[in-house]
Phi, psi and omega in degrees: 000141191287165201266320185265021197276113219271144204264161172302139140348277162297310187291356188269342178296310192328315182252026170283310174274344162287320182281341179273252215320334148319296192295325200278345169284322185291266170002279200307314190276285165297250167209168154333318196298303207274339174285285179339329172283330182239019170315310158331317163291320171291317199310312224278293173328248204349316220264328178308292160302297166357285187321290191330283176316310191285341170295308199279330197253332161198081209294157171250173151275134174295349170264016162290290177292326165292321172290353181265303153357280189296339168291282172348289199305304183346305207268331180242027164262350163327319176278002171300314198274329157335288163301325188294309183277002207286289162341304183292321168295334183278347180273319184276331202298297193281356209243334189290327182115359180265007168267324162311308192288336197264323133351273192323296206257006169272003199243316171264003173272312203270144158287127204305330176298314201274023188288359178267325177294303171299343177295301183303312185304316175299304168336297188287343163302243176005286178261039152264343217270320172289328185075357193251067175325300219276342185260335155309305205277354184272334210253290203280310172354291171286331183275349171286317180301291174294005141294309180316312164334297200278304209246036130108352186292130172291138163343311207267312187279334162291313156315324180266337162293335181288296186286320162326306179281347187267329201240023164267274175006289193282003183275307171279010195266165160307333174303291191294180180276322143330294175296340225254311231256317173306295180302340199258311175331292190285350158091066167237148173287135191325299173277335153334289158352264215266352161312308191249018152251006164268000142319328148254019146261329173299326192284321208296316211277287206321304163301341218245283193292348175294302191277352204264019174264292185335299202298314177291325169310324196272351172355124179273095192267003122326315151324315190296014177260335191298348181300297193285033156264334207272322202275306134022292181284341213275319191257039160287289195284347198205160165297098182258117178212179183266330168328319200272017170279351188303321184292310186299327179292354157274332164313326188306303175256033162248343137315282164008273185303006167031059171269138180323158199277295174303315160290351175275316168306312189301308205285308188309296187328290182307314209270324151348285220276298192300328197286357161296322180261349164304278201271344205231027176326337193274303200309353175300286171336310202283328169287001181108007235230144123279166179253052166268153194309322189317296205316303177315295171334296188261348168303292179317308172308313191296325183300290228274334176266334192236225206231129151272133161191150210212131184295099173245019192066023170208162215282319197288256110090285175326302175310313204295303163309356164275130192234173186219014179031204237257359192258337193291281175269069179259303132351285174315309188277340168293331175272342166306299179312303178297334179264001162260012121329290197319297191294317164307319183277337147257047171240354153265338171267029176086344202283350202287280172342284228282306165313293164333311154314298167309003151270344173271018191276123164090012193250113205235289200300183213254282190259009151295302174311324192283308206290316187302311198307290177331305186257012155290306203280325171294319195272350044080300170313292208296336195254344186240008169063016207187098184296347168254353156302321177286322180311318161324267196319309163320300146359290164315321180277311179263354173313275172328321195284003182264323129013287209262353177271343211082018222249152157263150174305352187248358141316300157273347149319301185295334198288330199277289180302341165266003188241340180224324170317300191264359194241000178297319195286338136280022190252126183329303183251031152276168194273003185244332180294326201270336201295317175285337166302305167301318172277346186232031144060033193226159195277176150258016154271347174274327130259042178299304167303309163292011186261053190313314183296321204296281211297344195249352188274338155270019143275012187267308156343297162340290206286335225242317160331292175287354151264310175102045180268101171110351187226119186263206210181106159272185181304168169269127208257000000 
């Protein structure tokens, strides 16, 4: 059997539909939760299985399969050390007192109907300004989440406003990487670029703040009494001051100062860590702890690597405040990492290739190629675990053929972001679906429905295809 013998169309489906049917069986039988926990494990099978079929029906050369391993590995382990701090800022961040202080005066400042427009809208200022989603949703993020929380709001609707304004942000800014990485892939200029993806992200963001002010109108303000229980405990338990606000706002200008995403995290870490013995000194006591240098030493090691929690006498309060440091996300980085298996084995054993070619087959009209790009750039999410890993490849593929319709490049480029930039964050075993599940403590099938920007910007991509609103057509090359 030749060495080079490329699989078959069915066979590159077989462990795409074996890995949905698994995780929906899982679903169907439990819950969202309980998939999401062993997702890692189905990817690592799938990926497995993947090998087997390719062993036996169309075997690679193993240096096929290690170059698809390193590509992968390229794009997502970078986000390992990301993560790590992300986790470590959400642990000092609630124990120094600035996720409490920000809680304490989000409760008595915001008005409770309109609190999902302002979560999404501050969100969305913050990662245009950052460039960043992930560090919006670690930082202003958790703390909108434990507002939402105290004033009665469901998990799935505090979530999808948070993520909704954070990734319409990191979609339009100059900043992000994302953004940066679409436009320079399709060779388009960067504000060309982002000019004509506010054709679809403003209607998208606009519905997005529309129904979540509708939600907030039927708000129920009975709810709004557990605040006067929670603003009790809160200054029970923590210093609530405006000081310990120092930290976030330096965070605020190494954002500013467009300081690398990591390293702003790392400083944002540090700056934590001391304001637990600055602002929150009693949190020693309560964890168990003096203020001898040992003590200091290993208190600091436990905040940042294991699970915390501190009684404050009310039960939701409690939750909301227990941090799980770097140990907490580890789960996450084990599916980040299994899902740059999965996505290394096919794209070495050929099957990624084999599949993708078939959405581009027979693609002549205007909203087959945008409808093909769309439904390339989800499954693109879904098989490589990684939105810049997908853009790349989305890119690569369709660029000539866009070419070759008369279509412009900056038609794909937008088609790319709205079909993969912003819908990464639904998907369960992507590095952007586990990364947020994980910080704001919601499956990602639980608020996936509620996630209004993410969900509406490629049918809008769709919609604008099929008027041809806006889009022009040269000769065909």
């Amino acid at each position: 059997m030749k060495q080079n013998n490329k699989p078959s169309f069915l066979l590159s489906i077989i462990p795409i539909v074996a890995l949905l049917v698994t995780l929906a069986s899982i679903i169907v039988m439990t819950n969202a939760e309980v998939a999401q926990r062993f997702s890692y494990l189905i990817l690592l099978g799938a990926a497995g299985f993947s090998l087997i079929l390719s062993k036996i029906f169309a075997p690679q050369p193993y240096s096929h399969l290690i170059k698809g391993v390193k590509q992968s590995a390229a794009q997502i382990l970078p986000a390992v050390p990301i993560l790590v701090f992300i986790a470590i800022v959400s642990a000092t961040w609630m124990l120094s007192g600035v996720v409490p202080t920000l809680i304490a005066y989000g409760i008595n400042i915001i008005n409770p109907t309109l609190f999902l427009m302002i979560a999404c809208g501050v969100c969305a200022v913050i990662s245009v300004l950052s460039g960043s989603s992930w560090t919006t949703i670690a930082t202003i993020g958790v703390a909108f989440q434990g507002i939402g929380h105290v004033m009665g709001y469901s998990e799935g609707w505090i979530a999808g406003a948070i993520i909704s304004g954070a990734y319409f942000g990191d979609k339009v800014s100059p900043l992000s990487d994302t953004t940066v990485l679409a436009s320079s892939a399709c060779k388009v200029d960067l504000f060309t670029h982002i000019k004509y993806l506010m054709l679809t992200s403003a209607p998208a963001i606009i519905l997005a703040l529309i129904v979540y002010g509708v939600v907030g109108a039927l708000y129920d303000p009975t709810t709004t009494m557990q605040s006067s229980e929670i603003l009790p405990a809160l200054n029970s338990s923590f210093n609530i001051t405006p000081w310990v606000l120092v930290v976030p706002l330096i965070t605020g200008v190494l954002i500013a100062m467009r300081v690398k995403t990591l390293v702003t995290l790392a400083i944002s870490s540090a700056l934590g860590l001391v304001g637990i013995f600055v602002f929150q000194p009693q949190i020693i006591g309560v964890l168990g702890y003096d203020m001898s240098v040992g003590d200091i030493v290993i208190m600091s090691g436990d905040v940042v690597f294991t699970e915390t929690a501190i009684s404050t006498g009310n039960d939701l309060l409690d939750s909301l405040v227990s941090t799980s440091g770097v140990a907490g996300m580890l789960p996450t980085i084990y599916l980040v990492l299994s899902a740059m298996v999965f996505g290394g084995v096919l794209i070495g054993t050929g099957m990624l290739e084999s599949i993708t070619v078939s959405f581009t087959s027979r693609l002549q009209s205007l909203r087959r190629t945008v409808g093909a790009t769309v439904g390339c750039g989800l499954f693109l999410n879904g098989t490589t675990g990684d939105q810049y890993l997908s853009i790349l490849l989305g890119a690569n593929l369709f660029r000539k053929m866009y070419a070759k319709n008369g279509l412009e490049p900056r038609l794909l480029s937008r088609t790319l972001e709205d079909s993969i930039s912003v819908t990464s964050v639904l998907i369960p075993w992507n590095s952007c679906g586990i990364t947020q599940a994980s910080v704001l403590g919601v499956a990602t099938l639980t608020y996936l429905p509620y996630c209004i920007f993410n969900i509406a910007s490629p049918l809008l991509s769709l919609f604008f295809a099929w008027t041809g609103w806006k889009i022009k057509r040269f000769h065909r090359r």
